[in-house]
C-alpha positions in Angstrom: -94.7 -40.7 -40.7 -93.3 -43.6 -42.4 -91.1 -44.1 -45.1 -93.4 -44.7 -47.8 -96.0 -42.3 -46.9 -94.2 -39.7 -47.5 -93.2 -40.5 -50.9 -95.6 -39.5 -53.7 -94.8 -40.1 -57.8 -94.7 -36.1 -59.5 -95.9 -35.5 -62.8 -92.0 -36.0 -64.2 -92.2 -39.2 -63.2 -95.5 -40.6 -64.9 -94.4 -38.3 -68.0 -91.2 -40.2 -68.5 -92.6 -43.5 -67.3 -95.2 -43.3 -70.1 -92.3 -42.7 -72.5 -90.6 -45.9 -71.6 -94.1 -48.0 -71.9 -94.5 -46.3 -75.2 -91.3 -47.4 -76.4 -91.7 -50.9 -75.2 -94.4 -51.0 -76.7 -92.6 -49.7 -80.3 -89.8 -52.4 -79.3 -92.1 -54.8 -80.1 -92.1 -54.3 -83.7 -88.4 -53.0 -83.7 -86.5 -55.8 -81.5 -83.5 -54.1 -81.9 -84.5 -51.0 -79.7 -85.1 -53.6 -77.0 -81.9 -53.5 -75.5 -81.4 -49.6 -75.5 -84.9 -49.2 -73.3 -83.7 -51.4 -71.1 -80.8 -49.4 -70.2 -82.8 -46.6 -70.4 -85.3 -47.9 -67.8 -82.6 -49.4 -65.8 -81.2 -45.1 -65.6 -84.3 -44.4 -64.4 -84.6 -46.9 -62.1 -81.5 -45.4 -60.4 -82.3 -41.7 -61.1 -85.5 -42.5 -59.1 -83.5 -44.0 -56.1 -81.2 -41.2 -56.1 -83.9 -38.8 -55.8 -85.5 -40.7 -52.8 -82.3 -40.2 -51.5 -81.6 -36.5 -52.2 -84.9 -36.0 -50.6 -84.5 -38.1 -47.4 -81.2 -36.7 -46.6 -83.6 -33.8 -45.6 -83.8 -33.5 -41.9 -83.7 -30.2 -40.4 -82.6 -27.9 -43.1 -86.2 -27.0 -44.8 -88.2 -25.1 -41.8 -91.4 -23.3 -41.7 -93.7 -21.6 -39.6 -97.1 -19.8 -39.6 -96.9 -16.3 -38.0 -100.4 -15.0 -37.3 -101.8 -11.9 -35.1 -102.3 -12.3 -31.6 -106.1 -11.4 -32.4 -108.0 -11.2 -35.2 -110.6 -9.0 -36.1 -114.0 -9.7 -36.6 -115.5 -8.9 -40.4 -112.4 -7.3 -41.4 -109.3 -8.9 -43.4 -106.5 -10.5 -40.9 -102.9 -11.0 -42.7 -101.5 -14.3 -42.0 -97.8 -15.1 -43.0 -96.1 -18.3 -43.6 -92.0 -18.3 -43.3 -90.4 -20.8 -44.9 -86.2 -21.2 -44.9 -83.9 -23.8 -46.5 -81.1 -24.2 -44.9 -79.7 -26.5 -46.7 -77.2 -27.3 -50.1 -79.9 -28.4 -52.4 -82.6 -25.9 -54.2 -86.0 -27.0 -53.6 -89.3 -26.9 -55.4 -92.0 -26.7 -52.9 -95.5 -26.6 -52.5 -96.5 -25.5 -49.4 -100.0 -25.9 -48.0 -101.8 -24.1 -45.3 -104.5 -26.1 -42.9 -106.4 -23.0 -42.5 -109.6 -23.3 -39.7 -112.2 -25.2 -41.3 -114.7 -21.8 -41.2 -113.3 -20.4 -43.7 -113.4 -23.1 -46.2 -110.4 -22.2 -48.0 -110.0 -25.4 -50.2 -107.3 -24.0 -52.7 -104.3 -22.6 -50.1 -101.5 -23.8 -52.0 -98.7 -21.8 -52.9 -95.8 -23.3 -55.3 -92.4 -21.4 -55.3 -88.2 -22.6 -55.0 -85.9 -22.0 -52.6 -82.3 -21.8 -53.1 -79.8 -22.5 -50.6 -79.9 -20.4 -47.8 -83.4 -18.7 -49.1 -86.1 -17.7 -47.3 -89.5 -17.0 -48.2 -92.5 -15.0 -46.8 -96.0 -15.7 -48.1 -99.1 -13.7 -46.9 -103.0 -14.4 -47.4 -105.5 -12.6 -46.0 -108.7 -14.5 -43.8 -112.1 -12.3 -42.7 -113.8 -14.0 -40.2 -117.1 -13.7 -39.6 -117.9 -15.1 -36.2 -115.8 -14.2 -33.1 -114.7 -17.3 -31.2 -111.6 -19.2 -31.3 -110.2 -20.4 -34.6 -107.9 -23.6 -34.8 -104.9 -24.2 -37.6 -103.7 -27.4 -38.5 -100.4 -28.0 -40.1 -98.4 -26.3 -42.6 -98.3 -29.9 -45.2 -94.7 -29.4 -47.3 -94.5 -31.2 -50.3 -90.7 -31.2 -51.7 -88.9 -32.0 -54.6 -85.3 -31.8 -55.8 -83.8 -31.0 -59.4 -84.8 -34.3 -60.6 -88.0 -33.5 -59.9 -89.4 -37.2 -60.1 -90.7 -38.3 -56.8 -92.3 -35.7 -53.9 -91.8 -36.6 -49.9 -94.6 -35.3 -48.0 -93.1 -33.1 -44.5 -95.7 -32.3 -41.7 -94.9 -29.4 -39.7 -96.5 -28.1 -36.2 -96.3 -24.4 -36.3 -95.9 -22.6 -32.7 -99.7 -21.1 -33.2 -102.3 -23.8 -33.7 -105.1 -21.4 -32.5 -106.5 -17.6 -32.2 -109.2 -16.1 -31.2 -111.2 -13.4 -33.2 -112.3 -10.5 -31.1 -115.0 -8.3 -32.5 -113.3 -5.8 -34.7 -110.3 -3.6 -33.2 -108.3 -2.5 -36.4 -109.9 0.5 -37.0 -110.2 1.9 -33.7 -107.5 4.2 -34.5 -109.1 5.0 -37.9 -111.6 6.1 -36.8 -110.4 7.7 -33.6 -108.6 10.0 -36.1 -112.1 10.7 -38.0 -113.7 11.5 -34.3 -111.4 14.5 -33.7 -110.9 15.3 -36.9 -114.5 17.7 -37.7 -113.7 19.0 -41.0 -113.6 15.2 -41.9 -116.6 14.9 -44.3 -116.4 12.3 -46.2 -116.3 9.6 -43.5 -119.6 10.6 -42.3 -118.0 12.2 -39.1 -119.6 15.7 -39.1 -119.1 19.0 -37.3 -122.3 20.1 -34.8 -122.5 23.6 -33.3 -122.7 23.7 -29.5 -126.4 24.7 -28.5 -125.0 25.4 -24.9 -122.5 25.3 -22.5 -121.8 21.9 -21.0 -118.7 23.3 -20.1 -116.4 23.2 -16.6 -114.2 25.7 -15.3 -110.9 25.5 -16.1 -108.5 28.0 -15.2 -108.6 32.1 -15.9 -106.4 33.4 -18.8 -105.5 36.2 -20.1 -108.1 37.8 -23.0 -107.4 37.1 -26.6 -109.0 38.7 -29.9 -111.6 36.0 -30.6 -112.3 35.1 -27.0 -116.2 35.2 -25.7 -117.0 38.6 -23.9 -119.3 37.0 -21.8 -116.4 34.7 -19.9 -114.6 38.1 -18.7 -113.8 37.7 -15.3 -114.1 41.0 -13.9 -112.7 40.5 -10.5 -109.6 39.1 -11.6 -109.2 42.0 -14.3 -109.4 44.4 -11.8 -107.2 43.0 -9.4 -104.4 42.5 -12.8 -105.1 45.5 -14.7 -105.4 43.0 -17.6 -108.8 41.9 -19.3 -109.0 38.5 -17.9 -111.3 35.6 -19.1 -113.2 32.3 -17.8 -111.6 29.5 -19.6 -113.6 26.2 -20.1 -113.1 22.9 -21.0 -115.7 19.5 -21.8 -117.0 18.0 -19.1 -115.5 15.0 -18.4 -116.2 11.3 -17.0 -120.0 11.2 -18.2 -120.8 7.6 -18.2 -121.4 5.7 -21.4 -123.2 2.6 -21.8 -123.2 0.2 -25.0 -126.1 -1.8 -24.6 -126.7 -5.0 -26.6 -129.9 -7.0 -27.1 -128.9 -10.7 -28.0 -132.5 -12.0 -29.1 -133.2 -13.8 -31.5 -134.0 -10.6 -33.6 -130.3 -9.9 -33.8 -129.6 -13.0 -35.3 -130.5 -11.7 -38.6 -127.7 -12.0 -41.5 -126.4 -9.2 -43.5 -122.8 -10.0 -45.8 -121.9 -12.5 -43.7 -122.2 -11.4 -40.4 -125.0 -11.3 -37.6 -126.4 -8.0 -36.6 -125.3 -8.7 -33.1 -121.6 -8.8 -34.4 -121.9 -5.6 -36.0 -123.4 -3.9 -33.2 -120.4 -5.2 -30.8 -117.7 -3.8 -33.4 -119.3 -0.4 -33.5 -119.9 -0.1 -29.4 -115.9 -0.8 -29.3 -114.8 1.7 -31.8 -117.7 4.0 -29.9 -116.4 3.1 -26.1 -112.8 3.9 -27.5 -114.2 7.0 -28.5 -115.6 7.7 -25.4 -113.0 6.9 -23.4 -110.6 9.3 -25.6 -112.5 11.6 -24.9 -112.2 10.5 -21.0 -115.5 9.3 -20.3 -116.5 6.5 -18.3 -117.3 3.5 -20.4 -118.7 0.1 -20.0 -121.4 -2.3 -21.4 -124.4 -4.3 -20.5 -125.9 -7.3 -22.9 -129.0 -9.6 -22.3 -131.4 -11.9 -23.8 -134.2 -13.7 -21.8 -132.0 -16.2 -19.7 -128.4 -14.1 -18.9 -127.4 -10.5 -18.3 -123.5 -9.4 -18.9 -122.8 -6.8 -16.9 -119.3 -4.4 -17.4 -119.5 -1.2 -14.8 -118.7 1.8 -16.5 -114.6 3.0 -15.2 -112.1 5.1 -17.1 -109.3 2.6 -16.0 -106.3 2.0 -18.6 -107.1 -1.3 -18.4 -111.1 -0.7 -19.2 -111.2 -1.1 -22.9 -109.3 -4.4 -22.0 -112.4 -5.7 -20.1 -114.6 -4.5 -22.5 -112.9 -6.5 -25.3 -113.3 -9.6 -23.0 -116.6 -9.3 -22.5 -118.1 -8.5 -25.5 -116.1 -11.5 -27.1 -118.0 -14.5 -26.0 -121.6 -12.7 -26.6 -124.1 -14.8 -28.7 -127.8 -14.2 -29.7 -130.6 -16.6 -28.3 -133.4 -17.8 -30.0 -135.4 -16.2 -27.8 -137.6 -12.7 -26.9 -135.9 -10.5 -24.4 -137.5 -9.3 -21.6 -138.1 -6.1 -21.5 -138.8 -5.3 -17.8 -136.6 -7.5 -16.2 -133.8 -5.8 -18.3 -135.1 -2.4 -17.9 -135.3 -3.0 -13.5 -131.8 -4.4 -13.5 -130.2 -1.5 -15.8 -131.8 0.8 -13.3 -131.0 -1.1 -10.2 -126.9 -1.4 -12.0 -126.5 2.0 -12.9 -126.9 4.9 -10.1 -126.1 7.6 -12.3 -127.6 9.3 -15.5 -125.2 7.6 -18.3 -125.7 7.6 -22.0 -126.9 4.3 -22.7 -126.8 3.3 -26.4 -129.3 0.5 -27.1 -128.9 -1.9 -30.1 -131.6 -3.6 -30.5 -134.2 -4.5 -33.7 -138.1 -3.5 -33.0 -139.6 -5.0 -36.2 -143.4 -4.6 -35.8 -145.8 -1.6 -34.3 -146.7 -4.6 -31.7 -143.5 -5.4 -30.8 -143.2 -1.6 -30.1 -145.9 -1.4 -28.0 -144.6 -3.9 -25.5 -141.7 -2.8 -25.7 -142.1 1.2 -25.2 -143.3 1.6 -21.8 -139.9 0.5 -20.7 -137.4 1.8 -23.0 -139.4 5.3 -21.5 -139.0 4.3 -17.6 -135.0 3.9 -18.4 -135.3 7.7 -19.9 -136.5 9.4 -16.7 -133.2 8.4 -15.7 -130.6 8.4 -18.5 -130.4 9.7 -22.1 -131.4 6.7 -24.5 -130.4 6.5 -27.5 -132.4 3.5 -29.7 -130.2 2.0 -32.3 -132.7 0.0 -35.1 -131.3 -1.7 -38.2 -132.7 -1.3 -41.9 -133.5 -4.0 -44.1 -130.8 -3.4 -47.0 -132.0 -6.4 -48.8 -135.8 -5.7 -49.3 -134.5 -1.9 -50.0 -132.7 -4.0 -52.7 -135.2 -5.7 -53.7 -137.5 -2.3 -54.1 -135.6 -1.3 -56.9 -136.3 -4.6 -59.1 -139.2 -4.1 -61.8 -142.4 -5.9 -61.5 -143.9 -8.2 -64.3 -146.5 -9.6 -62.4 -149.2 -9.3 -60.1 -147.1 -11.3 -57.6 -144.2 -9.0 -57.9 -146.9 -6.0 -57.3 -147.9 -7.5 -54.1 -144.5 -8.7 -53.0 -143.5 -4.9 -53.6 -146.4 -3.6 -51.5 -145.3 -5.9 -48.5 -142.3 -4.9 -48.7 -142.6 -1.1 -48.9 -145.1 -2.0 -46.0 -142.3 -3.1 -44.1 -140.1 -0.1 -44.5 -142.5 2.3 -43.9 -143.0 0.3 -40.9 -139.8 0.6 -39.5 -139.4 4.8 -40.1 -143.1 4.4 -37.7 -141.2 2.7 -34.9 -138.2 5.3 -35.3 -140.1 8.4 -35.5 -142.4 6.9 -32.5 -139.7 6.4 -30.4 -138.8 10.1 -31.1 -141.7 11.3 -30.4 -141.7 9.8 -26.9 -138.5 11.4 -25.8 -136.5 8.8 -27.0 -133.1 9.7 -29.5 -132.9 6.9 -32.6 -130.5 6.3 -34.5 -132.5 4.3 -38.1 -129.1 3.0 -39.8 -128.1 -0.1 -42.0 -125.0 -2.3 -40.7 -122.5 -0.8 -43.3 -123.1 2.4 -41.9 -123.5 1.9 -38.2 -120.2 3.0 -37.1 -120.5 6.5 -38.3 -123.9 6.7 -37.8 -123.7 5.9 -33.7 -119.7 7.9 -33.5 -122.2 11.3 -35.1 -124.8 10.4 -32.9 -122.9 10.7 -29.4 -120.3 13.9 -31.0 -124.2 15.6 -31.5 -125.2 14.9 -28.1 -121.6 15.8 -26.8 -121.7 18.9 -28.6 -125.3 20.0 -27.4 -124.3 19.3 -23.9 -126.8 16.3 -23.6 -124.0 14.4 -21.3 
């Protein structure tokens, strides 16, 4: 950058250069102060060289860096740091600005501080993305100023991460990992269910202890050790779950930010990491009219790895899925019965009826679940009063439409078919209860 480029005037500067106008001005009327201003201005003229100076023998002593995840999360707050040192003999008033991605539009990241010799500084923001995809930084801009505090030089400084990518959320896998196990956990929404049956595999025989079913006694081996002996069971393991993601243009709605695709992509990873804790096979399958993603279901260390990569570059089409051709190649992909947990947003009783027909031919082979969004805003909206005729009718249509979508959920039911009727805020408990029910009852 050159020389002059760098240098900008600071507000000491225009203060004190007013003063010397004004009096110039008053000089005029008092000739004998003529003289003593221009000494004065001539001071300044050198205290403002001197400064250039001070701030030009600046090379490498003042560094900084931007130090961001390796990944951000999707609709959740990301902490971003910025490390700034001065190495150097002089303290420093700085203003340090951040080129954040565009996306966010974060038009006032300025943050003003001093550093002493030798000082270091750490400053953290937070960003919340709301689209995955890559995300590019621009510099950190430095503008610096010395005691004197008359004259700023602008420093440019390329930070070792100019880009990162924002995978659909991952942060509170272990959250709620922790609310999955924990059953007595009520107020996440994570709820205990009684097991109907046993969906249960043999694990080893063990000796009987006060609480122990009497029907597990194994009498042969009592006999044989003169001890009361008992069947001991465990889960069954490596059932195969499926997240399955419609990416029509029906998932393309908006809700706080965020596209109901995005949110059905965080919760199937905080449900497949579920899953796979609880050593299932896991993997995912996403469509729209045109393409078909495709993730075979594996219990590999590596799996939730793969899943991560593919459900990153997912985006909605403006177009209808079809229906058959998805329902054909789910059948022709997956051999075995899986849980496959379908997002997807059936709207309208038509819609429904095209759509039903097939969503039953995948349940003669797998246990469907259905996963259909609420509208929070016209729920919203329900609650407003009415002071017209206008807002009667507006009301009507919209209590239309709700009742229209508990139809389509209790139809689905009806037809064999498990549903899950949830807004977005809630989806993640809603789908992690659904598949600990159907665990429990011995469903898969």
């Amino acid at each position: 950058m050159r020389f002059y480029k760098q240098i900008f005037f600071a507000d000491r500067f225009y203060q004190i250069g007013s003063g010397i106008v004004f009096l110039f001005i008053i000089s005029y009327f008092f000739p004998v102060l003529f003289g003593f201003i221009g000494i004065l201005s001539l001071l300044f003229g050198v205290l403002l060289l001197l400064d250039i100076v001070l701030l030009f023998s600046i090379k490498k002593e003042l560094y900084a860096d931007r130090v961001t995840p390796e990944r951000l999360s999707n609709g959740e707050q990301n902490k971003i740091s910025l490390y700034t040192v001065n190495k150097g003999i002089q303290t420093l008033d700085l203003e340090l600005i951040d080129e954040a991605p565009i996306a966010f539009q974060l038009r006032d990241l300025k943050f003003q501080f001093r550093l002493k010799p030798s000082e270091e500084k750490n400053i953290t923001y937070e960003i919340t993305p709301k689209e995955r995809g890559e995300y590019h930084f621009g510099d950190l801009i430095i503008f610096v100023k010395s005691k004197l505090g008359l004259v700023r030089r602008k420093l440019k400084q390329n930070c070792s991460i100019q880009s990162v990518k924002v995978y659909p959320s991952f942060n509170k896998l272990k959250q709620y990992e922790l609310m999955a196990f924990n059953t007595g956990h009520m107020e996440g929404g994570i709820k205990k269910v009684r097991r109907v049956g046993q969906q249960k595999e043999f694990d080893q025989i063990k000796e009987y202890v006060a609480g122990d079913d009497f029907r597990t006694i194994n009498w042969m081996a009592t006999a044989r050790s003169q001890q009361l002996m008992v069947n001991h069971y465990q889960d069954e393991k490596a059932q195969q779950v499926y997240a399955v993601l419609d990416m029509s243009r029906n998932m393309k709605l908006p809700f706080d930010g965020m596209t109901l695709l995005d949110y059905s992509i965080n919760a199937s990873l905080i449900l497949l990491h579920i899953a796979q804790v609880k050593q299932d096979l896991i993997g995912v399958s996403a469509f729209d009219y045109n393409t078909s993603n495709f993730l075979k279901a594996s219990r590999n260390s590596g799996q939730m790895k793969n899943v991560l990569e593919q459900l990153y570059n997912l985006n909605p089409s403006f177009k209808e899925t079809d229906f058959a051709k998805v329902t054909t190649l789910l059948r022709r992909q997956i051999k075995q019965r899986s849980l496959l947990l379908f997002f997807t947003n059936i709207t309208h009783k038509e819609s429904l009826k095209r759509k039903l027909p097939y969503l039953k031919r995948l349940t003669q082979k797998h246990l469907l679940v259905v996963v259909l969004f609420e509208d929070t805003e016209i729920k919203e909206a329900l609650k407003k009063q009415t002071h017209s005729v206008d807002d009667i009718y507006k009301k009507a249509l919209q209590e239309e439409n709700i009742l229209e979508r508990r139809f389509i959920a209790k139809e689905l039911q009806q037809n064999g078919i498990h549903t899950i009727l949830t807004t977005p805020e809630k989806l993640n408990v809603d789908t992690i209860n659904k598949y600990l029910e159907l665990k429990a009852r011995g469903l898969i």
